[in-house]
C-alpha positions in Angstrom: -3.0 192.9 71.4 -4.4 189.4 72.8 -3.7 187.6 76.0 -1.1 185.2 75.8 -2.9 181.8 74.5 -3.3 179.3 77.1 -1.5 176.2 76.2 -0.3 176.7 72.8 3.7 176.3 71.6 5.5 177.5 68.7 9.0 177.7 67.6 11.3 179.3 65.0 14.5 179.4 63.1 16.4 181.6 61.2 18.7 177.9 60.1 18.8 177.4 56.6 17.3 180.8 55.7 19.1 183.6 53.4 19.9 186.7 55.4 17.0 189.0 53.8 14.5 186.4 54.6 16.0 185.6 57.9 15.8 189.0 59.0 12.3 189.9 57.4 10.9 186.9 59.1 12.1 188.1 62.4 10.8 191.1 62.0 7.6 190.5 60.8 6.7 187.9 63.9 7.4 190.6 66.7 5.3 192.7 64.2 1.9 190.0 64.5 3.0 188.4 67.4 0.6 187.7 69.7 2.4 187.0 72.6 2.0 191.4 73.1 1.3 194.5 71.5 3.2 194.7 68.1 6.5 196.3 68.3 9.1 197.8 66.3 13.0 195.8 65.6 16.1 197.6 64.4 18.7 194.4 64.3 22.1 196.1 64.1 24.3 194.2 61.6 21.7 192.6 59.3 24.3 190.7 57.6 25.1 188.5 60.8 21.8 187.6 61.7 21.2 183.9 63.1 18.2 183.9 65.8 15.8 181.0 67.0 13.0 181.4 69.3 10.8 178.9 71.5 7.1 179.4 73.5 5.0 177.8 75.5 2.0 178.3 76.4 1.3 177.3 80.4 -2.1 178.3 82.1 -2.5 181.7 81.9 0.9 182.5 81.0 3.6 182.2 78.3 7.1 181.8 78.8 9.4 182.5 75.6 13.0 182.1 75.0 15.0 183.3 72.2 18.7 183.7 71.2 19.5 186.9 68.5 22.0 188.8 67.2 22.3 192.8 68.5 19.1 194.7 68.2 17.0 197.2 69.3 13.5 196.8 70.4 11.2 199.8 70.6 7.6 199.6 72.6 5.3 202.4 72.9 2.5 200.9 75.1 -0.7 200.8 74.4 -2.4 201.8 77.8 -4.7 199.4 78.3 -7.5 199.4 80.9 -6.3 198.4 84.4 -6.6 194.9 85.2 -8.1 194.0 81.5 -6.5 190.7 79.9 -4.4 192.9 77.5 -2.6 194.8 80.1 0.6 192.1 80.2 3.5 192.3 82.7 6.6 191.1 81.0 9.7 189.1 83.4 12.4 189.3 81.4 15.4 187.1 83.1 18.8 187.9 80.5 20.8 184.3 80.0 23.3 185.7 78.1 24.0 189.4 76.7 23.2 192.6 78.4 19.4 194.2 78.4 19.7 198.0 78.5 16.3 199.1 79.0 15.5 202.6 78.5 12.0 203.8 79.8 11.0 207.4 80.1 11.8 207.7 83.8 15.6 206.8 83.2 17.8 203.4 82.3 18.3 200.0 83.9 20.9 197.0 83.1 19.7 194.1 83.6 22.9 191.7 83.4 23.4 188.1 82.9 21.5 186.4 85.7 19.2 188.9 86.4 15.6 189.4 85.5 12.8 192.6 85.7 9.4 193.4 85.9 8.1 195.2 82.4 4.9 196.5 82.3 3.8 196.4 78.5 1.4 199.7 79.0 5.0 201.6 79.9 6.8 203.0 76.7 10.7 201.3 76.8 13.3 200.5 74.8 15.5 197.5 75.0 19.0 197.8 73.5 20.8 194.5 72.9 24.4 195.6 71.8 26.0 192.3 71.5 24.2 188.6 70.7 21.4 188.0 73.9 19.7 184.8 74.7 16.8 186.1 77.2 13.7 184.1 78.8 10.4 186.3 79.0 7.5 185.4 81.2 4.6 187.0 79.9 1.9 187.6 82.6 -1.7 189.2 82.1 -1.6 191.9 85.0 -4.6 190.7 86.6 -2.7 186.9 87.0 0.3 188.2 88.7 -1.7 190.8 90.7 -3.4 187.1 92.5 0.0 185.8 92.3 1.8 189.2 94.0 0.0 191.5 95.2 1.1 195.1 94.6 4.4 193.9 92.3 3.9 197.3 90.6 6.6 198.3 93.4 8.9 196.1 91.7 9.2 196.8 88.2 12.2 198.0 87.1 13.8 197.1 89.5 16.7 194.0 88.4 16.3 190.7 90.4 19.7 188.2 90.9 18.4 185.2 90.3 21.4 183.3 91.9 20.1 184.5 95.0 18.0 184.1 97.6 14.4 182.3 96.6 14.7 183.4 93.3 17.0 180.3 91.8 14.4 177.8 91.8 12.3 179.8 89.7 15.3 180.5 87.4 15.7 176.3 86.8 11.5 176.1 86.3 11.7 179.2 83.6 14.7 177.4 82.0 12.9 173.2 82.2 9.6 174.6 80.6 11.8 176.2 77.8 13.0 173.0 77.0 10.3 171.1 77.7 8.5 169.1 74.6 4.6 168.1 74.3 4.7 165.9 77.8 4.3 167.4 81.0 4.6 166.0 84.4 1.4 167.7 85.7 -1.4 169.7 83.8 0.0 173.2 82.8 -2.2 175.1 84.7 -0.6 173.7 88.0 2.5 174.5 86.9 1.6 178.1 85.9 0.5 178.3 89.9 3.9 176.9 90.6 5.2 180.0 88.7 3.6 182.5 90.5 4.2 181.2 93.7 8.2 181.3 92.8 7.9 184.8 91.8 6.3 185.8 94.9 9.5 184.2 96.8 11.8 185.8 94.1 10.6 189.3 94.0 10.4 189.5 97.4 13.2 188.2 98.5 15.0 191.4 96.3 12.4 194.1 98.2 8.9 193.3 99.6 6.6 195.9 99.4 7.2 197.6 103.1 3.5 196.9 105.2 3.5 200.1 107.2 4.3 202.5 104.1 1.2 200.9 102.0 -1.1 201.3 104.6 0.3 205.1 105.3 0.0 205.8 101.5 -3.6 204.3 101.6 -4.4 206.3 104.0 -3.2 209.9 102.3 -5.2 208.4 99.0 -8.3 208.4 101.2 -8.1 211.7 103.2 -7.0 213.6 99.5 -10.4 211.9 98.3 -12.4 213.3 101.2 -10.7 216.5 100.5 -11.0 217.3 96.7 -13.9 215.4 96.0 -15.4 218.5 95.1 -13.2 219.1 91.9 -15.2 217.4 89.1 -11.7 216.9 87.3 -10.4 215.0 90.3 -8.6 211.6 88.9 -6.2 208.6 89.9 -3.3 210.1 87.8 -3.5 213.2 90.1 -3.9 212.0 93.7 -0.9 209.6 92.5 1.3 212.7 91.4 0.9 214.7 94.3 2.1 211.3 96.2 4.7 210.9 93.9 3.6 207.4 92.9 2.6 205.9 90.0 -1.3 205.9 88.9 -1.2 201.7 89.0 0.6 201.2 92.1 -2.1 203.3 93.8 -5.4 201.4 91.8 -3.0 198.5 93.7 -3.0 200.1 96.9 -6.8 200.6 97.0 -7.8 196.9 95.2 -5.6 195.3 98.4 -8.1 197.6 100.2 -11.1 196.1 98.5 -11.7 199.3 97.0 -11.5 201.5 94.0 -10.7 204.9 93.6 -14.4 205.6 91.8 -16.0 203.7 94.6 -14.4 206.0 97.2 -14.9 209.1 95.4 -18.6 208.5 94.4 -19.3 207.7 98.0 -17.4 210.8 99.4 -19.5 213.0 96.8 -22.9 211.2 97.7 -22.0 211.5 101.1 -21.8 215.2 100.9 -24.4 215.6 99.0 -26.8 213.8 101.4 -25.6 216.0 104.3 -26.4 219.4 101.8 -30.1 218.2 100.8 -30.9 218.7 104.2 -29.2 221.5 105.4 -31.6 224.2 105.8 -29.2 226.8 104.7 -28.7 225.0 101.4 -32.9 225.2 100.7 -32.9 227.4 97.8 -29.8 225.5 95.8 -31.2 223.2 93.1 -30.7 219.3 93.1 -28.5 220.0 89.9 -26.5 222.9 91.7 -26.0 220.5 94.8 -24.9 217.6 92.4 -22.4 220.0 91.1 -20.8 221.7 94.3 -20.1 218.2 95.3 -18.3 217.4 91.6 -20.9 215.7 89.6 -21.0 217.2 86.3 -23.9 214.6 85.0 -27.0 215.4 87.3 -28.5 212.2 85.6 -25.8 210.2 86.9 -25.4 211.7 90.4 -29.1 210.7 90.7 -28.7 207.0 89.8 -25.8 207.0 92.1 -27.6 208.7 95.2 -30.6 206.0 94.7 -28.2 203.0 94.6 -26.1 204.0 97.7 -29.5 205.7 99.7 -32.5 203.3 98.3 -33.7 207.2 97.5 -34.1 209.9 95.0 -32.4 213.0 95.9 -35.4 214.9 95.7 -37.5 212.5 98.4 -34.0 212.3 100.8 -34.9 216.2 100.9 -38.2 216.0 101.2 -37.9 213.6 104.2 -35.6 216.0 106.2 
């Protein structure tokens, strides 16, 4: 999968091709496209099949529309790394048609007029039962994340976009798509213009409540500094026993200007500084101290302690 391409249109037409071709065209771009990971297209009455699709490439982003017969589109996600430029979010805003989206958490409608957050790591279905004509804004993650900070809240979730701040962002989705070569500013400005829309427009439908992300912060922090000693200790597991999801709390923490490694390494080292020079701990080895305070790699613990203490474990004891 590649980041959308900055800047770059293309456009397509099932006109004037025989069904068979028509539909193996189709299928084959959302196979290669590279607008996201490949993914795979039932269309559900082959022999009525007329479709046409436009995108443009503006900044950072891509916004593609397309009109197509009933179909079913099945993604797996790909998990990519957090924050990598392959790990797209996806605002789909339906023109026409119904969007029955199907992840593994339960289903959401997104009706005409509406729009939702995607994430293309998340495994979904989208069920089109009757002809659809839908705009998608395709976002690298680490884009909208500068854009809206902690939007993971939000996906899923269906936005009116009659309402509130969100209809001026409807109209500029809807001008680029039927926008030729000429701009009236450079494309990058009007990406900017895009994400400061879909700040107003998601928020308007629910901000991200202050006091709860600080209070969730919080309990990510104080279950670091509690289990830091399991050497199995993750994201996905501090995020389940909150009963959020792993990328909402990588958000929480990057709002922060932290990480959950950064956190955890320093709770460990921190620990582990305080049991070099207890006098009780004397006979434990360095290795067995790196462990009890869940580093597996006594190599690494040791680069680690020198970075954060400007020492080697061995002379931080030695000192005490």
């Amino acid at each position: 999968m590649e980041n959308p391409a900055p800047e770059r249109d293309t456009a397509w037409t099932s006109e004037g091709l025989g069904r068979g071709e028509a539909v193996s065209r189709w299928m084959t771009y959302f196979a290669e496209r590279r607008e996201g990971s490949p993914i795979d297209v039932q269309v559900h009455d082959p022999e009525c099949f007329a479709s046409k699709l436009v995108s443009r490439g503006v900044g950072q982003v891509r916004v593609l529309r397309l009109q197509a017969p009933a179909q079913r589109i099945t993604h797996k996600g790909d998990h990519p790394d957090h924050g990598s430029p392959e790990h797209l979010i996806h605002f789909l805003y339906a023109l026409q048609g119904t969007l029955d989206v199907s992840f593994e958490s339960g289903e959401v409608a997104v009706e005409p007029g509406h729009a939702m957050l995607i994430d293309n790591a998340v495994p979904y279905v989208l069920d089109m039962k009757t002809a659809h004509e839908v705009i998608d804004l395709i976002m690298p993650q680490q884009w909208l994340a500068k854009h809206v900070p902690g939007a993971e809240i939000a996906i899923g979730k269906p936005v009116a976009m009659w309402r509130g701040w969100a209809p001026p962002l409807a109209c500029l989705m809807e001008t680029i798509t039927l926008q030729g070569e000429e701009y009236p500013l450079p494309r990058p400005l009007i990406a900017e213009q895009l994400g400061a829309l879909l700040a107003l427009a998601i928020g308007s439908n629910e901000a991200p409540p202050t006091r709860r992300s600080a209070h969730l912060t919080r309990e990510i922090l104080q279950k670091i500094e509690k289990q830091f000693a399991d050497p199995e200790l993750a994201p996905e597991q501090v995020a389940q026993e909150l009963g959020i999801s792993k990328r909402y709390l990588q958000t929480l923490l990057a709002n922060s200007g932290t990480s959950f490694v950064r956190e955890l390494n320093a709770a460990r080292l921190d620990r582990a500084s305080q049991f070099l020079v207890d006098p009780c701990l004397k006979a434990l080895s360095i290795g067995d101290i790196a462990f009890r305070c869940g580093f597996l790699d006594p190599a690494y613990f040791a680069r680690q302690f020198r970075q954060r203490f400007d020492a080697t474990p061995r002379s931080w004891r030695e000192m005490s």
